[in-house]
Each structure stands twice: as structure tokens, then as C-alpha cells.
C-alpha positions in Angstrom: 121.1 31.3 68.4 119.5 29.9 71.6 116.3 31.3 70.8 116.7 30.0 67.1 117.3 26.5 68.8 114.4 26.7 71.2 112.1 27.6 68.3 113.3 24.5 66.4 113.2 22.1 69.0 109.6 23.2 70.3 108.5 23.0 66.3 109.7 19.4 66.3 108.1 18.5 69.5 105.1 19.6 68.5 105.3 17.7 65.0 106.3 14.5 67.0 103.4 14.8 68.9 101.2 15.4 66.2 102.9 12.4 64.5 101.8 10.5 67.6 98.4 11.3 67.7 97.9 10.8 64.3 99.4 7.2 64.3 97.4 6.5 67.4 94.5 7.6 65.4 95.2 5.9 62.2 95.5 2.7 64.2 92.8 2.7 66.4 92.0 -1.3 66.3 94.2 -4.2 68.1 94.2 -7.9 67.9 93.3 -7.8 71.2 90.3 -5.8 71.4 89.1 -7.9 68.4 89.9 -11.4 69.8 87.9 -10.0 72.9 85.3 -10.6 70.9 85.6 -13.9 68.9 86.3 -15.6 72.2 82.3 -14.6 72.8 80.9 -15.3 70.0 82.7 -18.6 68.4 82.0 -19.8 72.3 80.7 -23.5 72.5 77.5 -21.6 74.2 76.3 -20.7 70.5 76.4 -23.9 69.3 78.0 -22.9 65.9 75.4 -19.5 65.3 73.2 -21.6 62.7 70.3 -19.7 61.7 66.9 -20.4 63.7 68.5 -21.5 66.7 69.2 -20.6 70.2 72.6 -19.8 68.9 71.4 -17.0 66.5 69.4 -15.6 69.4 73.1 -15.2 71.2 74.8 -14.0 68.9 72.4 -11.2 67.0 71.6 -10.2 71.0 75.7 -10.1 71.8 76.2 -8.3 68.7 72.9 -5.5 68.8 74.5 -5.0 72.4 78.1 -4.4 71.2 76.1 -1.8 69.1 74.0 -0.2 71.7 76.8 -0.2 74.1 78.5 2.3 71.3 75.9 4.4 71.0 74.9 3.3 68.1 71.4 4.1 66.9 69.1 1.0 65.6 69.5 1.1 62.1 65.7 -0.9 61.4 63.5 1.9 62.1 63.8 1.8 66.0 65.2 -1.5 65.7 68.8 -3.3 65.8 67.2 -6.2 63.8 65.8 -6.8 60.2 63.8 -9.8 59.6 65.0 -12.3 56.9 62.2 -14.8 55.8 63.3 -18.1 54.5 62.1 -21.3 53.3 63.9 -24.2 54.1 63.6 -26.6 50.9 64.9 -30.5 51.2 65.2 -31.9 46.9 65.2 -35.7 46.5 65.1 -36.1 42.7 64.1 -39.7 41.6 67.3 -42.1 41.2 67.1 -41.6 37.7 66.8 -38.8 35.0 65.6 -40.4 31.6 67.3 -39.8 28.5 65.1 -40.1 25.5 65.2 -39.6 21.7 68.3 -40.8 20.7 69.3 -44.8 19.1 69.2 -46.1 22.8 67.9 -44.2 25.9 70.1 -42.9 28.6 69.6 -43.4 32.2 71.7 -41.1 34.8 71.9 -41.5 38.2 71.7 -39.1 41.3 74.7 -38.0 42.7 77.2 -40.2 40.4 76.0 -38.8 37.3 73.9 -35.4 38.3 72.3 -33.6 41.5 69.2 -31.9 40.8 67.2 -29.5 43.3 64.1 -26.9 42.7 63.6 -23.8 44.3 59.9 -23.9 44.0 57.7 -24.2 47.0 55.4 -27.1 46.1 55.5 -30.4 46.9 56.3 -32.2 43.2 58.2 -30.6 40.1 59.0 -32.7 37.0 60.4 -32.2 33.9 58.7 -35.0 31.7 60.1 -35.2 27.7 61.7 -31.9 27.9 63.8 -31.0 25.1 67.4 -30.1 25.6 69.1 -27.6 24.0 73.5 -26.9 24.4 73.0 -23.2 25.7 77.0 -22.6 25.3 78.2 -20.5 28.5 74.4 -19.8 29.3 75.4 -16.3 29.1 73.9 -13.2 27.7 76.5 -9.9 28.4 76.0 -7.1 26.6 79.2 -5.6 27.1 81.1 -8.0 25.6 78.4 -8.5 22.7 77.8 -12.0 23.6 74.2 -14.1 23.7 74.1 -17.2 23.8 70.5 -17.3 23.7 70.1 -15.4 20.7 67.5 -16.2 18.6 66.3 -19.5 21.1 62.6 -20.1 22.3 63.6 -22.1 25.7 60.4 -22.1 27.1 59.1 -26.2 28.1 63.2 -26.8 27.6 66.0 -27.7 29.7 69.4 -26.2 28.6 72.6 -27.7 29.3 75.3 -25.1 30.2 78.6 -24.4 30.8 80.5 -23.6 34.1 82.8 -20.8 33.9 82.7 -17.8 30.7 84.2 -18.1 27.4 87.4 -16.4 28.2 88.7 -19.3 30.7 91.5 -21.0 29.2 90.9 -19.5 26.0 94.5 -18.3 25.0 91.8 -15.4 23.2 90.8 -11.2 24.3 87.8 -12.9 25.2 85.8 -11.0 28.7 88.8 -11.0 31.1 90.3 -13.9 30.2 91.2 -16.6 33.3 90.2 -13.9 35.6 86.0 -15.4 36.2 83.5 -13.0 35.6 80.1 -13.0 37.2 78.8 -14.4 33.8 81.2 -17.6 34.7 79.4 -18.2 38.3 77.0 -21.2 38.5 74.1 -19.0 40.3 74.3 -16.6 37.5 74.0 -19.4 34.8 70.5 -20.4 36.8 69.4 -17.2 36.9 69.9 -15.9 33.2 68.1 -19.6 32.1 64.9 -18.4 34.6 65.2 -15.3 33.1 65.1 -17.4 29.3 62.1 -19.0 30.3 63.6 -22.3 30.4 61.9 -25.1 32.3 65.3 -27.0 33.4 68.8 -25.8 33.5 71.5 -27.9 33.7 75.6 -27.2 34.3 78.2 -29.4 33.2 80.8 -29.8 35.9 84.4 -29.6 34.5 87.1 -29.4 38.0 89.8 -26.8 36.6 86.8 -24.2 35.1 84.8 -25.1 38.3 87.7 -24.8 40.7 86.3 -27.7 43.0 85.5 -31.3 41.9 82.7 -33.0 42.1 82.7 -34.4 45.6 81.9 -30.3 46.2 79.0 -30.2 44.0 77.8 -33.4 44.9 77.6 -32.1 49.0 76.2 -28.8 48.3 73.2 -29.9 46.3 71.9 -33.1 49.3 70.0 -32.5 52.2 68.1 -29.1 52.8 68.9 -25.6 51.4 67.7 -22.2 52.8 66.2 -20.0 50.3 65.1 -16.1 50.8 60.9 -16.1 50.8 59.4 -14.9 47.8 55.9 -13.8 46.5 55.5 -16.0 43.3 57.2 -19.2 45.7 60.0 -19.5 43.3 57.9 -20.5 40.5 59.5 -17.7 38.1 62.6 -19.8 38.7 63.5 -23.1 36.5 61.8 -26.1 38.1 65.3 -27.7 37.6 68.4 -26.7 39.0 71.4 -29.1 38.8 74.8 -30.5 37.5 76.5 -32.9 35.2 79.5 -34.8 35.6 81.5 -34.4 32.5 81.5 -38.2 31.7 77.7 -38.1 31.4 77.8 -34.8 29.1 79.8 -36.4 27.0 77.5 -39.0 26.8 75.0 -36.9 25.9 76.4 -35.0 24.1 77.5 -37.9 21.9 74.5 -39.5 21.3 73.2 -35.8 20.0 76.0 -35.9 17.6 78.7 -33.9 19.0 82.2 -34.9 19.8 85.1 -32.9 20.0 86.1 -30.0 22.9 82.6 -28.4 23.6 84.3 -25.6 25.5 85.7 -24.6 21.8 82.8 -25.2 20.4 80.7 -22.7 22.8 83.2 -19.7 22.3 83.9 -19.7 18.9 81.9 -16.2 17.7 79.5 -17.3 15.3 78.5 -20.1 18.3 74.1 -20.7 18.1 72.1 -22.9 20.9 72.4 -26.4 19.6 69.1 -28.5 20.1 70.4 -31.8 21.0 67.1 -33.6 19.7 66.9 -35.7 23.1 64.5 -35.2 25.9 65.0 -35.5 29.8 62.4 -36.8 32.4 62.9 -36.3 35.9 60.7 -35.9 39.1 61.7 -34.2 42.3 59.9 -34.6 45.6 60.4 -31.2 48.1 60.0 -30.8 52.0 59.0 -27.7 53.2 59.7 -25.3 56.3 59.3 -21.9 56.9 61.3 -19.8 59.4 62.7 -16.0 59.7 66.3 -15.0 60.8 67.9 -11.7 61.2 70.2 -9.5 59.8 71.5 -7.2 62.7 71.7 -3.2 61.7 73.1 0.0 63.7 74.1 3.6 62.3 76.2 6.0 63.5 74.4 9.3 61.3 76.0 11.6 59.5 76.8 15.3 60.3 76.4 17.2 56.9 75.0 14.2 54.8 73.4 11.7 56.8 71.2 10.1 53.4 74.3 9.2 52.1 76.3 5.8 54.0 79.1 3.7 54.0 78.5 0.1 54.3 80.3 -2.1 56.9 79.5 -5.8 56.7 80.3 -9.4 57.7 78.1 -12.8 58.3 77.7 -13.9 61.7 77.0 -17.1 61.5 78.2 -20.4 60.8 77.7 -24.0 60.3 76.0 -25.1 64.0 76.5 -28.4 65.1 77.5 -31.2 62.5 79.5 -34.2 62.0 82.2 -35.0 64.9 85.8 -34.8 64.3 88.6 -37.1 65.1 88.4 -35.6 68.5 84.8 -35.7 68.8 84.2 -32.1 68.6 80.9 -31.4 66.9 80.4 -27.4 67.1 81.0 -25.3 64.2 82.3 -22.6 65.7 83.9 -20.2 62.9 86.1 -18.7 65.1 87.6 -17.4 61.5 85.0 -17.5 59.2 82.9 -15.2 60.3 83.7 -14.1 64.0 86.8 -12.4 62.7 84.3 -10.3 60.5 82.3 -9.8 62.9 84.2 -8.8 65.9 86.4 -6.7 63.4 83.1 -4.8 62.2 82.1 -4.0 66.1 85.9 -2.5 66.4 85.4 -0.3 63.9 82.2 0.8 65.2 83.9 1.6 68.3 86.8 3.8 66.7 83.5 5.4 64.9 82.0 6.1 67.7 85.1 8.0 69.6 86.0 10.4 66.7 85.7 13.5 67.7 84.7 14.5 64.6 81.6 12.7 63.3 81.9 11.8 59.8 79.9 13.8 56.8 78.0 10.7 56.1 76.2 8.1 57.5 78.1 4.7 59.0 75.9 1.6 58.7 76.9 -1.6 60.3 75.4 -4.7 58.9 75.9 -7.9 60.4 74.2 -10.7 58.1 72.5 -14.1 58.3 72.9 -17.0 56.2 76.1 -16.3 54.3 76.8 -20.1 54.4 73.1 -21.3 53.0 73.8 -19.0 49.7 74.5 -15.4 50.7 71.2 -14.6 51.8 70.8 -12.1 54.8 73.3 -10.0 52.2 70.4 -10.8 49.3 68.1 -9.8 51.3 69.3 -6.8 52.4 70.4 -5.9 49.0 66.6 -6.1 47.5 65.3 -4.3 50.7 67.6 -2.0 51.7 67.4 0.0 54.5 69.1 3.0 53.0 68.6 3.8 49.1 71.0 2.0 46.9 71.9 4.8 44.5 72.9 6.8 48.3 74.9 4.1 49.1 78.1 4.6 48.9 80.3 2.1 49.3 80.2 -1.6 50.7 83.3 -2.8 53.0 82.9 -6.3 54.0 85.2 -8.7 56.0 84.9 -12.4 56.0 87.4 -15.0 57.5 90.6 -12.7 58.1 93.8 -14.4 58.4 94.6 -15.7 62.3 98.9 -15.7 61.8 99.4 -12.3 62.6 100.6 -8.9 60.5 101.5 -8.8 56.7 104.0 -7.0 54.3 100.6 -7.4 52.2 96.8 -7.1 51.6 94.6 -9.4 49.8 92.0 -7.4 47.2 89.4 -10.2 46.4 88.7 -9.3 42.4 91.0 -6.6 42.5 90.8 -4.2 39.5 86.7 -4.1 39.9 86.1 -0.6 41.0 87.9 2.3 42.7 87.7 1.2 46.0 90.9 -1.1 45.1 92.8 2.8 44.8 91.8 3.8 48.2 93.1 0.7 49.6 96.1 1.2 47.4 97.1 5.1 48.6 96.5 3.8 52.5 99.2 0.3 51.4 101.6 3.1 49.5 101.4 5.3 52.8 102.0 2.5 55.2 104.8 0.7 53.5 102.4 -2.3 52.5 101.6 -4.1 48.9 98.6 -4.8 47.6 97.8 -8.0 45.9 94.9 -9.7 43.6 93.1 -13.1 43.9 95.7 -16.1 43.6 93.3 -18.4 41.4 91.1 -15.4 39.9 89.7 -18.0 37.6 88.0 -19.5 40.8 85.5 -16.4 41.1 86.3 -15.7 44.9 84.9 -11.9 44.5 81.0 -13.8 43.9 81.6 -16.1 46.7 81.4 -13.5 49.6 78.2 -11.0 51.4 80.0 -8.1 49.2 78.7 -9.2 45.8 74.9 -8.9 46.5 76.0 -5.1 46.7 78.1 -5.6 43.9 75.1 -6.9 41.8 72.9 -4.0 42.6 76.0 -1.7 41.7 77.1 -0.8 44.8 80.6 -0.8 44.8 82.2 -3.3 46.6 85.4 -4.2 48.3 86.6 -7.9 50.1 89.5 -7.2 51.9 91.8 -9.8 53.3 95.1 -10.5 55.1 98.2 -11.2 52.7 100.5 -13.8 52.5 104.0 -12.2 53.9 104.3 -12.6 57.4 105.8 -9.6 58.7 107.5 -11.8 61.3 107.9 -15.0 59.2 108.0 -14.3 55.5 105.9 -15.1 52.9 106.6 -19.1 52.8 105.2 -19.3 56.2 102.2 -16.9 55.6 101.3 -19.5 52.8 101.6 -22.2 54.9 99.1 -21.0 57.6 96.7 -20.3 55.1 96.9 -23.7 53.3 97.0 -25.2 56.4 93.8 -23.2 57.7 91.6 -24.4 54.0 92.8 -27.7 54.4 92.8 -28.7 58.3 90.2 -26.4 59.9 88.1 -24.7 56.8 84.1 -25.6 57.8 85.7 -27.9 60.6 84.9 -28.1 64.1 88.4 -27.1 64.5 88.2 -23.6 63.7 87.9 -22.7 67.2 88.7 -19.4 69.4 92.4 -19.9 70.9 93.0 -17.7 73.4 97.1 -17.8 71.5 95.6 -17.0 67.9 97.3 -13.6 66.9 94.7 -11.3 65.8 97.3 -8.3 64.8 96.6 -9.2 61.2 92.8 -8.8 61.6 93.6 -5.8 63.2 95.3 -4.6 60.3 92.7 -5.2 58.2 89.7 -3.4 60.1 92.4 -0.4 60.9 92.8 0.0 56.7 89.0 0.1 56.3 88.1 2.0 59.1 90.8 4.7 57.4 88.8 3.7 53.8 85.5 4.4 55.3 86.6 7.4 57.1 87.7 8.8 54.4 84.3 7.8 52.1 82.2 9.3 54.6 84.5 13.1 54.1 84.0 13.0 50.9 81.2 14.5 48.5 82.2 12.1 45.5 80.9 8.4 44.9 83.6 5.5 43.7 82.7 3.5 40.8 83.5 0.6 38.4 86.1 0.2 36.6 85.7 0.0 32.7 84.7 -3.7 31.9 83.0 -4.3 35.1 79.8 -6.4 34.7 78.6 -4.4 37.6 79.3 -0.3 35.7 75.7 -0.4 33.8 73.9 -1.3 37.1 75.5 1.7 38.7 75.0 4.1 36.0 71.7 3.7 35.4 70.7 3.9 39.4 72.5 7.2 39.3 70.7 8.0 36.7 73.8 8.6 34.6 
């Protein structure tokens, strides 16, 4: 009997032990080590980490360090840095578009009625008598057997457009109903309209399908814009790229002819491009500078199958130094959004680099420039990459994680997209957590973020983020720190590094996709896209499936 009780009692030590080591291993990220690092790099010293200053020097160089400090091999061909070349492009369209054609011409003016910009890199575009045409949703998607341009020579044209898809609000099986698709996403509608040929395209601004009113739209599209560098200068893009207000669409729209709910209109089935028998006439003036940034890039390489890598990613910089505050605070620091990314992508490097076991596959960690001009270090990336597509296995990206500590939940940004959501899921089920979607999933959130230029070339992609319930406070409190972080410190000066901010929640979420990753890079399999995701053909066809 004693020995019997011996034998049990060493058996669970030894599991307790286990147990031990295995939480300690499953867990190997704190708030502190990761607040360690935001107090660095959303320091006043970096004045706000704006591209092509001396505060993207500091923080690619504290961030390459971090790397190298790890162990980490440079992931650029012998280097921790890949060169993004940009053109800086200031639009001032003329204080008027001209509307022509109908009983009595139409004048619009900038920034009450429309904003206008051009991509292309010359010093004069303008749009003079083009034709408009009503495009519907601007959308051509083949998987839901929908074309709006069927049948429609655009080329010399401008076409007016819709924001959002057909299935917003539609009370009808139509794409995925509220829930946005990338179809719905203004940069998508200016790309398929390039792609058409057109010479203008046009959205009209609606606030509910938009999700932001027009103060947003206005703000976005003054002063200059950073663009990615290309061969053909932009030119195979529309020479107009710009916005409506709704009251000026329906005043073209009316003097075309066309009253009534235009949204109906555009998603009934048998819908056809409406030529609106009216011509526009407007002149945009562009300044010019060019300049390169960085992306920064390390790899820890893979034992068995080092061609084949997991992604982690997050945008290091932020706004630079703006507009004072009440206080007279200036810097942009983005002590959230993105040193939280970024200093939870360096901890999971470290718990990468002290496995004992290195994983099967390769570990890339991409930190990326220009998220807040338009994406761009990620677009870049994503049409050069480093490491083929089609071996890529999975992007993990982190962007502005929650400061008020640990949750009862996680946050999936356009959850039901692709498998990765189930990983994520089986960790939540283990640990006790839930797992929850987008809370406006009309609004689009999963384009909004560095993971959807992977998304677009099929790479599938997750965007993880903190939930509401506080594990401390409840869910009503959990809400209220994050209204009161979009509406008090979002793109202020006062998101700021706080030496009390709890970072246990980041933690949580860099701990989860370190365990997600870890468990991508043991694996011979490769997730994919859910059926009815825009992004499944891409995939397929790069896998040659």
C-alpha cells in the first residue's frame, strides 16, 4: 500500500510539473516585457515614427536591433531592411467640377460637394466633357454572378459608384448580407473602374453604408497622400479618384432622370450601367516628391521546411507630429496603434527564439511602413515578397491591441474568412475564452488593416484583437475603455506610453498567436478560405489547385 501510494504521488508530481512547464510555455509573453518596449518606441524622441524622418530611422534601427539581439537572421537577403519607394502626391482639384448636358448646368464645389485626387505622377490631369455613366456597386464578382459593368465601354467616362455592396441593408441572400465584403470597400471600387478603363470614378458617400460621415472623407482626401512607386507612374489608374455627397448625387442624378432609392435601383438583378447623358469637367493640379521608407524583416529558419513561413506583422509607424491638443501636445505617438503591434511582434520573436525545439517552418517577422498613408509597406511587400506567396502560409498581424488589461474574450476582425478563425477558436476552447466577430461588420474593418494586402494575394489572414469582457471588470467596462480610447485618444497626441497602462491583454493576444504560429510552423498542411470568401479563387489558383 505504501509503495502503491508512493507510485501515485510521484506520478502526480511529475504531471504537476509537466502541467507547469507546459503553462509556463504556453504563456511565454507578459504585459511587462511588452510595455518594455512601447515605452521605447512611442517615446517623444521619435517624434511620432512618420515615414522619412529621423523618427523612422529610430524606430526601424530600435526594432532590426530587437531582432539581431534574438538571433534573428536578416530576412532581406543579408539585410534587416526592405526598401519601400513612394511618391508623395499633393491634389488641389479646381473649386469647381462642371456639370454639363442637362436643362441647366451643375456646378459642385470642392470639399462641400466632392474631393477629387489623382494618383498619376504628372503635373495636370483633367477630365474635360466626360460622360457619366451610374456604374451600380462598381463591382464585378464572379462568385456571386454579379457585373455591374457588363456589357459597358467606360473608356473617356467617369462612372459614378456606389459605396458599400449590394447585400448592405438589403433585407435579401444577396453576398453576405450587412457583413462588407471587399467588393463594398472604396479602394476596391477605384481599382475595378481602372481596371474598366474608365477615365474618372466617382463614389457617392452615404454615412450608414460608409460607416463615417463626411467630415472623414472630406480629411482623408486634402493635403498630401503617399503612394507606393510604380513603373507606368499611375497612369493605368483613373485620372480621377473622388467622392460625392449624397445631396449632390441626388442632384445629379435628378437632372439625368432618376429619382427614387438608387441603392434599390443598383441591386435589383436585371440592374445595367445607366448613362446619365451629362458630362463632368474638372482640372487637378499635383505636387510631387519622391522618397523611400522601410519595411523591417528578420527570420528565424525552419528545421525540416524552411521554404515554407508563417507571417508575423504589425505597422510601426504613426502619424509624426501634427496639430496641438488642448494640452499642447503635438507628437503622435501611437503608443496603441501601432507600438502595441510592434512590441507584441518582438515578444513573440523572443519566445521563438528560446524554443528548444525550432519550428518545421520558417518564422518571418515583418514590421511595416506606412500603414496610416493607405497600407502600403504591407502593399508593397505583398507584390514583392520576400518569400513566395503560394509558400506562405499564414499571415498573423496585430495592430492597436487593447491597453485595459485581460479578457473573457477575443476579437476575430472578419471572423468566418478562413481557417485560421478555427485555430484561434481550439486555443479560446482550451483556455476558457470566447471568441467573437466584428461589432459593426458592415463597416469592413477586416480591409482596413496590414493583413488584407495578404488577404488580397490569398494569403490567408488573421486580425486578432483584445475583447470586450474585462476579466477584472466585466464587459460594460471593457466597452467603455474602448469607446473611450476611439473617441478621446484614437490618432490623438494623447495616445501616449503610461508607464500604468496594463498591457496583460496585449500579452494575451501575442501568447495566442505565438501558440497559432507555433502550431502552423509543425504542421505539413496549409489553412484556407472559407466557402464564399472573395479571397478562395486567389488562393486556389496560386496553389495551383
Amino acid at each position: 500500500m505504501k509503495i502503491g501510494k508512493l507510485s501515485f504521488l510521484l506520478a502526480a508530481a511529475i504531471a504537476l510539473l509537466a502541467a507547469c512547464k507546459h503553462n509556463e510555455n504556453s504563456n511565454p509573453i507578459t504585459g511587462d516585457e511588452i510595455k518594455s518596449h512601447i515605452a521605447v518606441l512611442a517615446d517623444d524622441s521619435l517624434t511620432g515614427r512618420k515615414p522619412f524622418t529621423s523618427g523612422e530611422t529610430k524606430a526601424i534601427n530600435y526594432i532590426s536591433s530587437q531582432f539581431k539581439k534574438l538571433g534573428l537572421e536578416p530576412g532581406n537577403n543579408g539585410s534587416y531592411f526592405q526598401d519601400v519607394p513612394m511618391v508623395e502626391i499633393t491634389s488641389t482639384p479646381s473649386a469647381t467640377m462642371q456639370i454639363t448636358g442637362g436643362k441647366t448646368n451643375i456646378s459642385f464645389n470642392a470639399l462641400t460637394d466632392f474631393v477629387a485626387s489623382t494618383r498619376h505622377e504628372v503635373d495636370t490631369v483633367t477630365l474635360k466633357n466626360s460622360p457619366l455613366v451610374f456604374a451600380g456597386y462598381g463591382v464585378v464578382a464572379p462568385e456571386y454572378h454579379w457585373n455591374d459593368y457588363a456589357g459597358l465601354d467606360v473608356k473617356g467616362k467617369t462612372v459614378i459608384v456606389l459605396v458599400n455592396d449590394p447585400g448592405f441593408k438589403s433585407g435579401e441572400h444577396l453576398f453576405k448580407g450587412d457583413t462588407m465584403t471587399y467588393y463594398g470597400r472604396w479602394t476596391y471600387k477605384y481599382e475595378e473602374a481602372a481596371r474598366q478603363g474608365a477615365a474618372g470614378v466617382i463614389i457617392v458617400h452615404q454615412t450608414e453604408p460608409a460607416s463615417y460621415g463626411w467630415s472623414v472623407v472630406n480629411n482623408s482626401f486634402t493635403g498630401a497622400k503617399l503612394y507606393l512607386q510604380q513603373k507606368d507612374k499611375h497612369l493605368s489608374r483613373c485620372k480621377v479618384e473622388g467622392w460625392i455627397t449624397e445631396d449632390a448625387a441626388k442632384k445629379l442624378f435628378s437632372a439625368a432622370g432618376i429619382t427614387g432609392d438608387i441603392r434599390a435601383i443598383a441591386r435589383k438583378s436585371d440592374f445595367k450601367a445607366i448613362p446619365l447623358n451629362l458630362n463632368a469637367t474638372l482640372t487637378i493640379k499635383t505636387k510631387l516628391k519622391y522618397s523611400t521608407s522601410h519595411n523591417v524583416v528578420a527570420v528565424l529558419k525552419g528545421s525540416t521546411s524552411p521554404d515554407e513561413c508563417i507571417l508575423y506583422t504589425a505597422h510601426w509607424d504613426h502619424l509624426g507630429v501634427g496639430k496641438p491638443d488642448a494640452k499642447g501636445d503635438s507628437i503622435y505617438n501611437g503608443a496603441v496603434d501601432n507600438a502595441s503591434g510592434v512590441a507584441a511582434v518582438i515578444s513573440v520573436a523572443r519566445a521563438f527564439s528560446q524554443l528548444k525545439d525550432k519550428p518545421k517552418r520558417t518564422i518571418v517577422f515583418l514590421a511595416v511602413t506606412a500603414e496610416e498613408q493607405g497600407l502600403l509597406g504591407s502593399e508593397y511587400y505583398a507584390t514583392h515578397p520576400i518569400f513566395p506567396l503560394n509558400k506562405t502560409v499564414a499571415d498573423l498581424n496585430m495592430d492597436a491591441l487593447g491597453d485595459y488589461g485581460e479578457t473573457n474574450d477575443f476579437g476575430i476582425t472578419g471572423k468566418g474568412q478562413n481557417d485560421l478563425d478555427d485555430y484561434v477558436t481550439d486555443y479560446a476552447d482550451e483556455h476558457g475564452k470566447k471568441v467573437i466577430g466584428d461589432k459593426n461588420p458592415g463597416a469592413g474593418g477586416y480591409y482596413r488593416s496590414d493583413h488584407f494586402n495578404f488577404a488580397k494575394v490569398g494569403v490567408p489572414a488573421l486580425d486578432l484583437n483584445n475583447g470586450a469582457e474585462s476579466t477584472a471588470h466585466g464587459e460594460a467596462w471593457g466597452k467603455q475603455k474602448q469607446q473611450e480610447y476611439n473617441d478621446l485618444h484614437y490618432h490623438q497626441p494623447s495616445d501616449n506610453y503610461s508607464p500604468t497602462m496594463n498591457a496583460d491583454g496585449m500579452a494575451q493576444v501575442a501568447n495566442l498567436l505565438f501558440a497559432v504560429g507555433d502550431k502552423l510552423a509543425n504542421e505539413s498542411t496549409f489553412p484556407g478560405w472559407k466557402k464564399g470568401s472573395e479571397f478562395k479563387a486567389v488562393r486556389e489558383k496560386s496553389m495551383g489547385k
